[in-house]
C-alpha positions as CSV (number, residue, x, y, z in Angstrom):
1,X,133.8,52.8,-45.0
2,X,131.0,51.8,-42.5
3,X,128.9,49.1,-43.0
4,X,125.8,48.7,-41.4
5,X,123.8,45.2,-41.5
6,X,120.1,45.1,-40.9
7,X,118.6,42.6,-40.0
8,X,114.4,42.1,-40.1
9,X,113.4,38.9,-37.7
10,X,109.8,37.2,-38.8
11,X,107.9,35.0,-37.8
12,X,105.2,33.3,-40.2
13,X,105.9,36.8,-42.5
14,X,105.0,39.0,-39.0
15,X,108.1,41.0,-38.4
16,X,109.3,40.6,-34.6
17,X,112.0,43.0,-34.4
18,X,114.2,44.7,-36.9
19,X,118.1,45.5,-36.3
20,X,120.7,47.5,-37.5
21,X,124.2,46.0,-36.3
22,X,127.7,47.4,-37.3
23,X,129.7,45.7,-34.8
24,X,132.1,43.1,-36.5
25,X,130.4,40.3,-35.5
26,X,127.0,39.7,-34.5
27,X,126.0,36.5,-32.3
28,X,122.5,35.2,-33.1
29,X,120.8,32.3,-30.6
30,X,118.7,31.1,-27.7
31,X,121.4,32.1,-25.2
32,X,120.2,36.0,-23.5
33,X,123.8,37.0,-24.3
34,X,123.5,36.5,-27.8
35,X,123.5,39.7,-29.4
36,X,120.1,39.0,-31.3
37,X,118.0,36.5,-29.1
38,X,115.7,34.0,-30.5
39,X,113.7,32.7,-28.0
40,X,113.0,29.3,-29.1
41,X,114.0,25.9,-28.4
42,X,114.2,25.2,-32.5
43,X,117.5,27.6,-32.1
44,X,120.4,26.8,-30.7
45,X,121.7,28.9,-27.7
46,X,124.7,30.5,-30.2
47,X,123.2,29.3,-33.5
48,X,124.9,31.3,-36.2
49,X,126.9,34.4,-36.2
50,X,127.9,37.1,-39.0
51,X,131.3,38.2,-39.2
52,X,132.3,41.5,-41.1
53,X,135.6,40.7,-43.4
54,X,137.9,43.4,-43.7
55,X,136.3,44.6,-47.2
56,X,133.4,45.5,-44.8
57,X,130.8,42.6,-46.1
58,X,129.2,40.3,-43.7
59,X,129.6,36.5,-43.5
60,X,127.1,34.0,-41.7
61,X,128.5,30.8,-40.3
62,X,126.8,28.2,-38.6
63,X,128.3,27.9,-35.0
64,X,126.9,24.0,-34.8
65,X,123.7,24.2,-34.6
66,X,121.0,21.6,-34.3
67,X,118.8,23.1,-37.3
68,X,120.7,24.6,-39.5
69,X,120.6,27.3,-41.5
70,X,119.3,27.6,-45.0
71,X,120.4,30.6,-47.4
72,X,117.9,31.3,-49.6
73,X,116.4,27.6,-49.9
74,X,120.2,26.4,-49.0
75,X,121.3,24.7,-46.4
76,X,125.0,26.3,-45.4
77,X,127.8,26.2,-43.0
78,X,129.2,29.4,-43.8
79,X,128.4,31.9,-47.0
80,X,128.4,35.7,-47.6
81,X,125.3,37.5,-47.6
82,X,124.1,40.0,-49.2
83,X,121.1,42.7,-50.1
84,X,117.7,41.0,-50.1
85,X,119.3,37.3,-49.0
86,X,116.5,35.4,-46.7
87,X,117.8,33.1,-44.0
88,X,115.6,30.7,-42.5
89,X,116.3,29.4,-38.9
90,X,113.3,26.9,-38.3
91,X,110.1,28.6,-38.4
92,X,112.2,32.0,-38.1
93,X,113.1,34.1,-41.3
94,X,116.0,36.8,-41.4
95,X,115.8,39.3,-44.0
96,X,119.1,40.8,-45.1
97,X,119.7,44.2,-45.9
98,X,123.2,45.9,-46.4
99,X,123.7,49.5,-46.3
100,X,127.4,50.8,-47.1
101,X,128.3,54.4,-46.6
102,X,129.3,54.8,-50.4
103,X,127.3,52.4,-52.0
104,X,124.8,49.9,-51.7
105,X,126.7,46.3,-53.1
106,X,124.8,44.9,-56.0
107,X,122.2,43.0,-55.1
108,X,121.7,39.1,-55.1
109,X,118.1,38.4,-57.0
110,X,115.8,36.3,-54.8
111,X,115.7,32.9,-54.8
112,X,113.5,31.1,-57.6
113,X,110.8,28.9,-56.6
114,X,107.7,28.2,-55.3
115,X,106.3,30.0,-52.2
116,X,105.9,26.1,-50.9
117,X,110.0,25.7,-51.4
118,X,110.7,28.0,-48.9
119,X,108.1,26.8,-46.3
120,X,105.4,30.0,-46.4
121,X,108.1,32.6,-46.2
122,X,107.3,35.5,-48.6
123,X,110.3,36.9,-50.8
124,X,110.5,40.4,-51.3
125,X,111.6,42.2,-54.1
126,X,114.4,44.9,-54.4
127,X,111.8,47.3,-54.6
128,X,109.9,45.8,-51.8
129,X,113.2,45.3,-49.3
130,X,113.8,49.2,-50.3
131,X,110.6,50.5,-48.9
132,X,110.4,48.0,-46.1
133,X,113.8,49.4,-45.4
134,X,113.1,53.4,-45.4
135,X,110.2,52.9,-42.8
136,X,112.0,51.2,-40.3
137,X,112.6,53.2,-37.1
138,X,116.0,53.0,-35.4
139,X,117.6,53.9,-31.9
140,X,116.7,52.3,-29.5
141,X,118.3,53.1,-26.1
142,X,118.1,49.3,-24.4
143,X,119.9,48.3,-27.3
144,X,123.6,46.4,-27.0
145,X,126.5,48.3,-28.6
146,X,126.7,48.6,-32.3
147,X,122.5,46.9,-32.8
148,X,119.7,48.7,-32.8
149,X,116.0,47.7,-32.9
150,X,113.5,49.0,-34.4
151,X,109.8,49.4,-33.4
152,X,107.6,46.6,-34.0
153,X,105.0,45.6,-35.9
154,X,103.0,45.5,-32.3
155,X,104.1,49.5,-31.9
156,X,103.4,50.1,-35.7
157,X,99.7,48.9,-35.6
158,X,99.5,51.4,-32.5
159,X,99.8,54.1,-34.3
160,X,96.9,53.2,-37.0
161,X,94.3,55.5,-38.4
162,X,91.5,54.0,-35.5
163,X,89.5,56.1,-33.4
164,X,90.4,54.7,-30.1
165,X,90.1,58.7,-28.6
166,X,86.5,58.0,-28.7
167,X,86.7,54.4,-27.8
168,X,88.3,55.3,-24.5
169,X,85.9,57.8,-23.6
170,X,83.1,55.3,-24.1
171,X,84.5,52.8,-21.5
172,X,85.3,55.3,-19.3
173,X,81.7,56.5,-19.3
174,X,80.7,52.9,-19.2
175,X,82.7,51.8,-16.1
176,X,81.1,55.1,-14.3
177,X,77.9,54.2,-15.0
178,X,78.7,50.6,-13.8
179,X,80.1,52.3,-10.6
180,X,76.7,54.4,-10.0
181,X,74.7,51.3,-10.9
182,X,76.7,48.9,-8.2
183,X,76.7,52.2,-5.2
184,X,72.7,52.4,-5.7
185,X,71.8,48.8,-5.7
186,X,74.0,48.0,-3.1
């Protein structure tokens, strides 16, 4: 059975990068070698890693980090995670989703709280981690065996509904204009 972890990194609720790992253990950190970078100096160069068990879940363990990391409000060393789980790795937030090839595990209801518990980080639903989930775009080629990003939230506002065919146009007329202008006067 093939388990596939995705992982969505956000910062202050923009998403940064989303992956899909299946490798059996994914290195998350500061250091370029990581598997997932994080390039901060709030994380540590190997800050945490998940490790799949032979029953094809994923565990997270804190690899000594300066920071910690805290589990849906938590601090923890080392805990399972599942479907809709939110780490938070200083000002970064990990969004957990869990995809099995025969079933998706039950999920884990989001933690109860105040928004100001969890430091600004918005929870999602189920039904909210589901859609987020079905319009993420995968394969990337750059990408390290068994991780794949997805586009960006810079790539996905790229392809809004804005008329920049037009906008284009008009600076292109604009900077010939300019050009005439400058050849004439000088």
């Amino acid at each position: 059975m093939q388990t596939e972890l995705k992982i969505e990194l956000s910062l202050k609720d923009r998403v940064i990068e989303t992956y899909t790992c299946t490798q059996p253990e994914v290195i998350v950190g500061r250091d370029p070698a990581a598997d997932i970078v994080i390039d901060n100096p709030g994380i540590s160069r190997q800050h945490m890693k998940f490790v799949k068990n032979a029953g094809g879940t994923y565990v997270v363990t804190d690899l000594g980090s300066k920071n910690g990391i805290f589990l849906n409000g938590e601090l923890i060393q080392e805990e399972p995670v599942r479907n809709n789980d939110v780490l938070v790795l200083g000002k970064f937030t990990l969004r957990i989703g869990i995809q099995k090839d025969e079933a998706v595990r039950p999920d884990r209801p989001a933690p109860a709280g105040s928004a100001d518990d969890i430091d600004g980080t918005t929870v999602l639903s189920k039904e909210q981690m589901a859609r987020m989930m079905a319009n993420v775009k995968f394969n990337s080629p750059a990408a390290p065996s068994g991780i794949t990003p997805a586009a960006s939230a810079a790539s996905d506002n790229a392809s809004s509904d804005l008329p920049f065919g037009p906008l284009i146009i008009g600076g292109v007329i604009l900077l010939v204009i300019a050009s005439i202008i400058t050849f004439f006067v000088l």
